[in-house]
C-alpha atoms as one frame of an Amber mdcrd trajectory, in Angstrom:
protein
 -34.047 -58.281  -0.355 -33.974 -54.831   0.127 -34.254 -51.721   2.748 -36.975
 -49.188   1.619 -37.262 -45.639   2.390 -40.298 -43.261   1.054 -40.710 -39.720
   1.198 -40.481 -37.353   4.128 -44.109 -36.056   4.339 -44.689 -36.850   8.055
 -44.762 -33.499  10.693 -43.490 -33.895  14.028 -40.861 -32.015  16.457 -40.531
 -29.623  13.939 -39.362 -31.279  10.735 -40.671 -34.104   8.271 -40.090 -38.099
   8.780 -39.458 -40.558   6.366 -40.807 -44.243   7.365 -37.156 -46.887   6.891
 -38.543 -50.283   6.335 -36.920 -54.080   4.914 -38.952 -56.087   2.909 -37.171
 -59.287   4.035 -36.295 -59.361   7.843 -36.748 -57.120  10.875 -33.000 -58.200
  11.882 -31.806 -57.034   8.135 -33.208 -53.514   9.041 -31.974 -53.273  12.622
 -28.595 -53.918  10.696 -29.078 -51.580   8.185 -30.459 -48.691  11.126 -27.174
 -49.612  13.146 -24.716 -49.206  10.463 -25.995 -45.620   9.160 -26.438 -44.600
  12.891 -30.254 -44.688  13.395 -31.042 -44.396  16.832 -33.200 -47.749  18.212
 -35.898 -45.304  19.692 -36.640 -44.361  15.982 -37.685 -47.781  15.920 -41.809
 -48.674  15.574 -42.693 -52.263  15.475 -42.356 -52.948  11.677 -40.406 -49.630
  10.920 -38.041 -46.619  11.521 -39.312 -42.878  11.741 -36.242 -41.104  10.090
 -35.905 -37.373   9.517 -36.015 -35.736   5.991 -32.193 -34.573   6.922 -30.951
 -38.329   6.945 -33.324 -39.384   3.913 -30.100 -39.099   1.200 -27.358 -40.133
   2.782 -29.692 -43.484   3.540 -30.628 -43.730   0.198 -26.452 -43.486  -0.662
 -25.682 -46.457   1.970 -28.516 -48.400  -0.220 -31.361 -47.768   1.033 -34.176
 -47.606  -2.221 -36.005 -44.768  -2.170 -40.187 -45.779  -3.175 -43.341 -44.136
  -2.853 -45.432 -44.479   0.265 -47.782 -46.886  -0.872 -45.175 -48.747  -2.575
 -43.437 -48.825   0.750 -46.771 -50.186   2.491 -47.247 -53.038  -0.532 -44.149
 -54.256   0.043 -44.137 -54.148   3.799 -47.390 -56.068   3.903 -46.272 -58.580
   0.527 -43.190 -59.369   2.919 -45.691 -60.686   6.093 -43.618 -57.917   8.180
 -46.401 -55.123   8.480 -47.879 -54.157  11.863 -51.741 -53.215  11.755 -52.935
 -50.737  13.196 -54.946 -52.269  15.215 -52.419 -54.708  16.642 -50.386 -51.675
  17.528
């Protein structure tokens, strides 16, 4: 059970994003965006878009900071991943 954050790589409106992700339940990371004051329009399907400013003070409230494509395996390994195409 855990909330997953990867790196801020991801250009738009003028500053890198960060995808914030659980690899349990969508409800365990609309609790975890609530608490730490992530805005529900940062929301997209199966994950949050967060900016490179909030990625350590996430990562301090317990968020675990893994790699991209660790991010995706475990998104997918937990049945919670959007495809592309469904999007």
């Amino acid at each position: 059970m855990a909330i997953l954050i990867d790196d801020a790589r991801w250009p738009a409106h003028g500053t890198l994003w960060a995808h914030l992700v659980s690899d349990t339940s969508i409800e365990e990371l609309h609790a975890f965006a609530r608490v730490n004051g992530i805005n529900a329009r940062a929301f997209d399907l199966d994950h949050y878009d967060v900016p490179a400013r909030a990625h350590d003070r996430l990562v301090a409230a317990g968020a675990e900071h893994v790699s991209g494509h660790e991010l995706v395996r475990r998104l997918i390994a937990s049945g919670l991943r959007v495809r592309a195409k469904d999007r």
